[in-house]
C-alpha positions in Angstrom: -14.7 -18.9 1.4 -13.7 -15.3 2.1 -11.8 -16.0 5.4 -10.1 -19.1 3.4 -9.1 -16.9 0.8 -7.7 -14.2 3.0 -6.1 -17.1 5.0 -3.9 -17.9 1.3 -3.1 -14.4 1.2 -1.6 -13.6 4.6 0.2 -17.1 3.8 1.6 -15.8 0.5 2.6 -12.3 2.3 4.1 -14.4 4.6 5.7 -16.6 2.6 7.4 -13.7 0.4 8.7 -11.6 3.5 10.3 -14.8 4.8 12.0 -16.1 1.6 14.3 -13.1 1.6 12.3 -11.1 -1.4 13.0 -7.7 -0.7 11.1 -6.0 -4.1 8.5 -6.6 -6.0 9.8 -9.4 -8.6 10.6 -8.4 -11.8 8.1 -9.8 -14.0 5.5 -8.6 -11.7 6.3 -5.4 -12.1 6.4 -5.6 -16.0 2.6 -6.8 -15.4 1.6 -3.7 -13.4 3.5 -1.5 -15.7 0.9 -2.9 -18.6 -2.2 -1.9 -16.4 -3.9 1.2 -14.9 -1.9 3.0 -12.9 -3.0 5.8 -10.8 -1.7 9.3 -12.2 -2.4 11.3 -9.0 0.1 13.7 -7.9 0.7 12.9 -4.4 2.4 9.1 -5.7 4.8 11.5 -7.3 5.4 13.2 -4.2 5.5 9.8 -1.9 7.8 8.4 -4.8 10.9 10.5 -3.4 10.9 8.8 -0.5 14.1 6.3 -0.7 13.5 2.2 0.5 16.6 0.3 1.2 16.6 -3.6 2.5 19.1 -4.8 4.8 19.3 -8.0 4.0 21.6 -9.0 7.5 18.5 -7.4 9.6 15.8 -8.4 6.9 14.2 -4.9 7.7 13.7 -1.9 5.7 14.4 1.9 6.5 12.8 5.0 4.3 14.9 8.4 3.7 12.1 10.8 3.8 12.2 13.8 1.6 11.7 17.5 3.2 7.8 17.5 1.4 7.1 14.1 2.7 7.3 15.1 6.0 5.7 18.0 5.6 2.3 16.5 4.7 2.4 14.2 8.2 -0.6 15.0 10.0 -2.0 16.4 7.3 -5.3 15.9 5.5 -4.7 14.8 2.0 -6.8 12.9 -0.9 -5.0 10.4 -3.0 -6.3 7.4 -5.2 -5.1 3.9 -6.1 -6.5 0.8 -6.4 -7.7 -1.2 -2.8 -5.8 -4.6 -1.1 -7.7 -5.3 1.6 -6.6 -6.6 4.9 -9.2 -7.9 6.8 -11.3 -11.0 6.1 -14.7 -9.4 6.0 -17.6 -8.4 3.1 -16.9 -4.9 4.3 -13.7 -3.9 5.5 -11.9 -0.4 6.9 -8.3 -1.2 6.9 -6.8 -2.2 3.2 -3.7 -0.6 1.3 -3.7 1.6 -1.5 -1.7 1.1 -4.1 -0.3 3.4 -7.3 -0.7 0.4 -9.3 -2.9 -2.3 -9.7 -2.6 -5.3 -8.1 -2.1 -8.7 -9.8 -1.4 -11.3 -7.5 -2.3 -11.8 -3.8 1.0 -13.4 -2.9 3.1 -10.1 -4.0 3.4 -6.7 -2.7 1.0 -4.6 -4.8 4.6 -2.3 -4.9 7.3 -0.9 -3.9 7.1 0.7 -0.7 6.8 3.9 -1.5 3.8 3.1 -3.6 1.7 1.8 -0.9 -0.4 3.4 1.8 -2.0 1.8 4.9 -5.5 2.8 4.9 -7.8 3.0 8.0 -11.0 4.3 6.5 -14.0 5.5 9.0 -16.8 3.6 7.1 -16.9 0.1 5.8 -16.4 -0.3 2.3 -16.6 -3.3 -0.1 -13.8 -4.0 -2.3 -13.2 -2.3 -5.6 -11.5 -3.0 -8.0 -11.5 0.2 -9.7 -9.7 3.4 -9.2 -10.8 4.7 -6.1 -10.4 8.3 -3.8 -9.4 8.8 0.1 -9.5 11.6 1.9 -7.7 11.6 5.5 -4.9 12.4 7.8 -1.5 11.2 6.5 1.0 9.8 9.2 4.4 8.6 8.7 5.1 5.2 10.0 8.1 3.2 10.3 7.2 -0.1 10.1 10.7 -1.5 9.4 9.9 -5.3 9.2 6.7 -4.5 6.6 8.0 -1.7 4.9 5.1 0.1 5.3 6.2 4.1 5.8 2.6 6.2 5.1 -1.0 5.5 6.9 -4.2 7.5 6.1 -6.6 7.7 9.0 -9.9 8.9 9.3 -9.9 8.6 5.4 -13.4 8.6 3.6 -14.3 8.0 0.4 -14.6 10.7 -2.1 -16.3 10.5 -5.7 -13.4 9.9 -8.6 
């Protein structure tokens, strides 16, 4: 059941990256706005950091800000709320995400909202608030629009 259900959701990521979407749809967002959302600093901070779509190469690109870059390779704790990525009862490698997500065949944001997470221990899924602690790296993954990793992360008590 869980490999199925993981199966759906990399089909419905896949299905939004290749039908052109290049956001997080409207009335999505007005959903997340009405939920938790996490209030830690660092989303502020990551926030800066400008995402444009070209829509001719279909990829994204990130300005990032002068304290952005300052914080790669850098240990840093942040919380969100947890999208995994691997079909498993205890996973390592998940996104966080500012807000919380509300449907497995959208982004859980925009992409400067979202984190890649490699975590050191397996964890179950939680669908509360949770903390990481690790190194921060900037990526450029143009094609996912996915611009910040944590490795090493652990995870700390709210």
């Amino acid at each position: 059941p869980r490999t199925r259900s993981f199966s759906l959701l990399m089909l419905g990521c896949a299905f939004f990256l290749l039908t052109g979407f290049t956001s997080q749809p409207a009335d999505e967002r007005a959903a997340q706005s009405e939920l938790p959302q996490s209030k830690d600093s660092m989303w502020k901070t990551l926030g800066e950091t400008k995402v444009a779509f070209n829509h001719d190469a279909g990829t994204y690109s990130a300005k990032i800000p002068e304290p952005v870059k300052a914080l790669d390779r850098k240990t840093i704790k942040i919380s969100g709320f947890m999208l995994p990525l691997e079909a498993e009862e205890k996973f390592k490698h998940f996104l966080l995400s500012k807000r919380t997500p509300t449907c497995p065949y959208c982004p859980p944001g925009e992409p400067n909202e979202i984190i890649e997470v490699y975590a050191d221990q397996a964890t179950d899924w939680d669908d509360n608030l949770v903390t990481y602690e690790g190194t921060f790296e900037l990526v450029n993954n143009q094609d996912l629009g996915v611009f910040f990793k944590l490795t090493k992360a652990q995870k700390k008590n709210n």
